[in-house]
N, C-alpha and C positions, 0 to 999 in steps of 0.2 A: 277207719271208724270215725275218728275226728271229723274229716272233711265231711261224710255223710249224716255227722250230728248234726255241725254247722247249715249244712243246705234243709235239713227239716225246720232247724230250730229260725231259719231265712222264711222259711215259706209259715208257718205262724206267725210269724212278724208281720210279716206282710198281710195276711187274712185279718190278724188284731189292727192293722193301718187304715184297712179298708173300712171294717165292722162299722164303727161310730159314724163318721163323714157322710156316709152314704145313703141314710135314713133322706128321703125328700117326699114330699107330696106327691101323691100318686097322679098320672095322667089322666084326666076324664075320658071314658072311652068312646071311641069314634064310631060312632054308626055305620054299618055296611053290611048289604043284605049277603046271605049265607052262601057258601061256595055252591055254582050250577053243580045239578047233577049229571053227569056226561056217561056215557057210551062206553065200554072200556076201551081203553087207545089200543087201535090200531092204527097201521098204514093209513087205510080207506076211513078214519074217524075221525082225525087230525083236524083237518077242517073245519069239522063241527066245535070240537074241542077249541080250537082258537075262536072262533067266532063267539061262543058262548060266553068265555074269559074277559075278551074285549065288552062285551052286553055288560057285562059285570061292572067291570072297571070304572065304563060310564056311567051307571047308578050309584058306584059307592062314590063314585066324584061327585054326584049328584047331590050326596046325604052330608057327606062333608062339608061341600060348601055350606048347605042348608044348617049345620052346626056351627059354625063359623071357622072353621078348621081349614086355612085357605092353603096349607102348605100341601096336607095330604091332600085335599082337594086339587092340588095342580099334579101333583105328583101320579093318582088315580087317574087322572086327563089326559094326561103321557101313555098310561101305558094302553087306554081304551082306544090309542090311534089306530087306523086301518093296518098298518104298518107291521106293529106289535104282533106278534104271537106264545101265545103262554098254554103251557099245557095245564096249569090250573093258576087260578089266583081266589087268594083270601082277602077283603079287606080290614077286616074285623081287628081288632087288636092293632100290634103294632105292623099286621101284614104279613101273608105270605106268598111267595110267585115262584111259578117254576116258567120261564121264558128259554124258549127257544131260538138259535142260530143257523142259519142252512139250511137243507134238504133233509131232514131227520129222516122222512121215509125212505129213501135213498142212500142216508150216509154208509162208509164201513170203516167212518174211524169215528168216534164218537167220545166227545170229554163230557163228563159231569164237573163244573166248579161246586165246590160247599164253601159258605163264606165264614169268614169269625165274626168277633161280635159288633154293636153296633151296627149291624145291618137289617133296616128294615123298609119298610115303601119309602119312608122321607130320604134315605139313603144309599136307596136301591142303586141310583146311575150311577154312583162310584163302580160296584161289583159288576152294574151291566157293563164301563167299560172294560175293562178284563179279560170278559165274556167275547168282545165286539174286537177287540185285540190279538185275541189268540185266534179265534174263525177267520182275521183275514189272513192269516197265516199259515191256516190249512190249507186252503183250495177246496176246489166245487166238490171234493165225496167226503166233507169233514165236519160235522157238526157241532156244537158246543152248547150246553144246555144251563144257565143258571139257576141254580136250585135252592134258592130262600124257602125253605122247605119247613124250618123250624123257629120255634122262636129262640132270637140268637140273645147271649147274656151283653149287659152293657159291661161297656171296658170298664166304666170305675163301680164298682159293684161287687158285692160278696159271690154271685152267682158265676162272675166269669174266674175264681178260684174253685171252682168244685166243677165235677163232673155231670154235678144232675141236671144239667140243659142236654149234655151230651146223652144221657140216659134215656131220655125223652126224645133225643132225637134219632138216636140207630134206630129204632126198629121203622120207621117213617123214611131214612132214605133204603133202607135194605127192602123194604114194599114197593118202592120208586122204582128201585134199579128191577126186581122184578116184571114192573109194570112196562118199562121200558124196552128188556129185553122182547117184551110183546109187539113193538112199533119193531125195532131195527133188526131180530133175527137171532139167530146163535152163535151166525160167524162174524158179527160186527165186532171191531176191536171197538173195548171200551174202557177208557181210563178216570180214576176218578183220582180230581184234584182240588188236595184241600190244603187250607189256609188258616194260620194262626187256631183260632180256637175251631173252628173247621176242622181239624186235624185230629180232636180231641174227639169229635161226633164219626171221623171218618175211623178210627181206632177202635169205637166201641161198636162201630156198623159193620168193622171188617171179617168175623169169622163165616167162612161158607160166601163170600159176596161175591158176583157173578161178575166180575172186569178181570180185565187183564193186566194194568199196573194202577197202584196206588200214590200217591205223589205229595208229600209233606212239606209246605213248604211255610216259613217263620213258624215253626211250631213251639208252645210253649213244653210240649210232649206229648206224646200218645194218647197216656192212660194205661201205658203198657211198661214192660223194661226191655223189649227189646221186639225186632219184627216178628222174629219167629213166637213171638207171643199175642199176636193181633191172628194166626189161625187162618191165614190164606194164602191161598197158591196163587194170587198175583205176585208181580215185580213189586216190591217196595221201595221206593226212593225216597230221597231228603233235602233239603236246602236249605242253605240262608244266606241272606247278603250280606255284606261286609259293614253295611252300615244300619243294620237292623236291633232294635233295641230290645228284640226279645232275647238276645244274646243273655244280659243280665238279669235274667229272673231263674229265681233255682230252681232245680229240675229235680223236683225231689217232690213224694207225694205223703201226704198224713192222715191217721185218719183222727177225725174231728168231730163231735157232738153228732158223731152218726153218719156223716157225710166223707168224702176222701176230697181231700185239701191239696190243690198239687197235683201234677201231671207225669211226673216220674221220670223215664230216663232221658236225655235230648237226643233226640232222631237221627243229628249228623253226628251224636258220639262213635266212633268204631263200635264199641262195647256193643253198640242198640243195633248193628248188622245191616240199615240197610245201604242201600248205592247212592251215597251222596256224590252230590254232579255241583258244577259250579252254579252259579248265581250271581257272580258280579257285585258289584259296589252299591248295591242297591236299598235301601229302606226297607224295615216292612210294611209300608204299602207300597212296592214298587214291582212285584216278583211280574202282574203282566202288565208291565210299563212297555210300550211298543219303542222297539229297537235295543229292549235292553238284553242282558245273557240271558236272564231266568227264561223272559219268555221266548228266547229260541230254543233252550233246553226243554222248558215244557212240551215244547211244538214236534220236540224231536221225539219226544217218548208217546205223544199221543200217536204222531204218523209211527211209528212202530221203530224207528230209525234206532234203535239205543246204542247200537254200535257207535253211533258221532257223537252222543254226547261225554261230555268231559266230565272227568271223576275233579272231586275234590279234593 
């Protein structure tokens, strides 16, 4: 009982550290013309769908320059290359992209990434290496789709202690994963892997969600106290590296002036049930650092391999 006062009475501390400090001026907001309206994805509409994404990209690069906003404006210039493929982009706000890896119409192994926070268009290439990391790992039937789907809360911010980004974002990837299932089939393996507060949006997305493992890795927590309370018949797994600094935040959840403060039980606790796998000496930004454990552990449970990978 002690220990469990101590880690609520840690996690108010920490929301009252935050509260003050984090008042600043708000961003002016960046002009970008509204998401195309597209076809619903299929196989056969793909095409269109990136084409239109890319049309996009290049106009809101267009608006921003014209704003003076030379960062988003390079950053939107990136992604409207020929190259790129996105099954939708936002540029409005601080941005949202769902970019695709591979053969999606073809794949049958297929990862969804969800990112944590600070991730937006200026910060995108971070998440898209991860993305570009784990695809070359799969091979030609394995696709990897980065899913900036939401708006993610900033690290030093009142918003990334509470759930209600994550709130706002289930029902947005559980429409995704539905839409998705429409391009790749019903026998496609699909794994959805998520990241520090990622993992919080992937928790509240998880009851009824149509994949086949769920994969938590630096989580601050669920939002849950244990897997069998996230409500789905995928594999659930967990991770963290050894040099990961969310190790020290308490995993304890509160409720606060109406909101729930805190994330609840930690993932790779035994108590929390699910199959924590190593991860290596890693950081948390490191889980898909190319050549490191996490992400050959990731790579093993997307290709379905789980027998090889190693328990913690």
């Amino acid at each position: 009982m002690a220990r469990r006062l101590r880690r609520t009475l840690l996690a108010a501390l920490v929301m009252a550290a935050v509260v003050v400090p984090v008042s600043a001026a708000a961003r002016p907001e960046i002009p970008a013309p509204p998401p195309a309206v597209l076809a619903p994805l299929t196989a056969s509409t793909l095409e269109k769908a990136y084409e239109a994404n890319r049309a996009d990209a290049a106009q809101a690069a267009g608006m921003a320059a014209d704003h003076g906003d030379r960062t988003r404006a390079a950053a939107d210039r990136a992604m409207a290359a020929p190259s790129r493929r996105f099954l939708s982009f936002d540029g409005r706000g601080p941005g949202r992209a769902v970019e695709v890896f591979g053969d999606l119409a073809h794949a049958d192994r297929v990862a969804v990434l969800v990112p944590g926070s600070d991730t937006t268009l200026e910060t995108y290439d971070r998440f898209r290496a991860g993305a570009i990391a784990l695809h070359d790992r799969l091979g030609p039937h394995g696709a990897v789709l980065a899913w900036l789907g939401y708006e993610t809360p900033g690290t030093v911010s009142t918003t990334v202690l509470t759930t209600d980004r994550a709130e706002q974002a289930a029902p947005l990837l559980r429409a995704f994963v539905r839409q998705l299932r429409g391009v790749v089939g019903r026998s496609a393996h699909l794994s959805l892997l998520c990241h520090s507060y990622g993992t919080v949006v992937c928790g509240r997305a998880a009851p009824g969600l149509d994949v086949s493992d769920i994969v938590l890795v630096g989580s601050p927590g669920s939002g849950v106290s244990s897997a069998a309370a996230l409500h789905t018949s995928a594999r659930v797994w967990a991770a963290r590296g050894s040099a990961d600094w969310i190790t020290y935040i308490p995993h304890a959840s509160l409720g606060l002036f109406g909101t729930t403060v805190g994330f609840g039980t930690d993932p790779v606790a035994p108590s929390f049930g699910a199959r924590v796998f190593q991860a290596g000496h890693g950081g948390h930004s490191d889980y898909f650092a190319p050549g490191s454990v996490s992400l050959a552990n990731l790579t093993r449970i997307v290709l379905g391999d789980t027998s090889e990978v190693p328990r913690a």
